[in-house]
N, C-alpha and C positions, 0 to 999 in steps of 0.2 A: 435113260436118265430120268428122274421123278424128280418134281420140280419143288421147289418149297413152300409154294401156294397147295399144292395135292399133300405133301405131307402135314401141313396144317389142318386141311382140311377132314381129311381122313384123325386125326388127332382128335378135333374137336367134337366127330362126330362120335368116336368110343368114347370121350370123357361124358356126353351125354347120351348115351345111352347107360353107358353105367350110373350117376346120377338116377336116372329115371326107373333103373329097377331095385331103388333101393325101396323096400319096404317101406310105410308108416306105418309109425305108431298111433295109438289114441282111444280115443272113447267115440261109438255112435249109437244111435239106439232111441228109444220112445220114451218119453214120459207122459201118463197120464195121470188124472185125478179125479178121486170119486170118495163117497160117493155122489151123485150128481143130483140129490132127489131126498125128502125124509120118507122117514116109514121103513118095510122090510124091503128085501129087495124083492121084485116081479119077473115071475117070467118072461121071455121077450121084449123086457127092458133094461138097455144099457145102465149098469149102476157107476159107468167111469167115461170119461171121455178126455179126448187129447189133451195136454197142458198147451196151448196155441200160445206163441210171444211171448214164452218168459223169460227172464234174462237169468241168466245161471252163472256162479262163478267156481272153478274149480282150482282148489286148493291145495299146496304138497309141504314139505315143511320148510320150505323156504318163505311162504305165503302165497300172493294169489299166482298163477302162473298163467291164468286165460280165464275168460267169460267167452260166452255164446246165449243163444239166443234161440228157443226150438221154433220149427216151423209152425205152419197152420195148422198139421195131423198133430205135433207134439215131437217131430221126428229132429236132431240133432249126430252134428259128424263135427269131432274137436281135434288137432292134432297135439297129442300133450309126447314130451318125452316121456320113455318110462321111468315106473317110479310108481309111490302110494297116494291118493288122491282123495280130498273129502270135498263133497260135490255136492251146492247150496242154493237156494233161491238169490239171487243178489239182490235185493229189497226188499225183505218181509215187513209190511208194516200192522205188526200184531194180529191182535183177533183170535179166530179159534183157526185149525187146520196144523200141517205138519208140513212142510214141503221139503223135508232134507233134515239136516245131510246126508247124502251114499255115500258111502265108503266104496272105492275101486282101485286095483292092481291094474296099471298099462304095462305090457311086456312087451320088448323090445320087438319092431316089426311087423307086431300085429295091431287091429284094430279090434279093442273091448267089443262085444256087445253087452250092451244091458236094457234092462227092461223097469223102470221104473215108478215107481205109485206112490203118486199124494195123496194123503187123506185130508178132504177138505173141512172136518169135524161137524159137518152136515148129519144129524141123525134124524 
């Protein structure tokens, strides 16, 4: 006879496993900016380097749906439903440069990669 602490148990353990292989969704990936220097660009010299600490908000047509924040490299991981996304500095306070929008599709289950580049209007 199976007791109904074991069939609980064994219960809770499939509902978390399943749970646990549901896929996510989302956006991860780099952002840099460049260029980093005036003049032409040099051989053997980086003309872009990581966007480190910037706060980002990413938007769908509901409005804002999440902000994040890239690392130290510029590297960021966001879990968004899917759906169409336009993806911005969240405090640009003028000057020259570009830092956004990107436009991104998240599909159900997977995670975006993208690769993206500010231009800092540095010539």
């Amino acid at each position: 006879m199976i007791s109904t602490p074991s069939i609980l148990s064994c219960f809770l353990l499939v509902a978390a496993t399943l749970s646990a292989s549901e896929p996510e969704s989302g956006i991860e990936g780099v952002i840099t900016a460049g260029p980093v220097h005036g003049g032409p660009t040099r051989i053997g010299v980086p003309d872009s380097r990581p966007l480190a600490n910037a706060a980002f908000i990413a938007q769908n047509e509901k409005g804002t749906a999440t902000s994040f924040t890239t690392d130290d490299q510029g590297r960021f991981r966001v879990s968004l439903e899917p759906g169409h996304y336009t993806v911005s500095l969240k405090e640009k306070k003028g000057g020259i440069g570009h830092y956004g929008p990107f436009e991104v599709d998240v599909v159900d289950g997977q995670m975006t990669k993208v690769g993206w580049r500010c231009d800092t209007g540095m010539r």
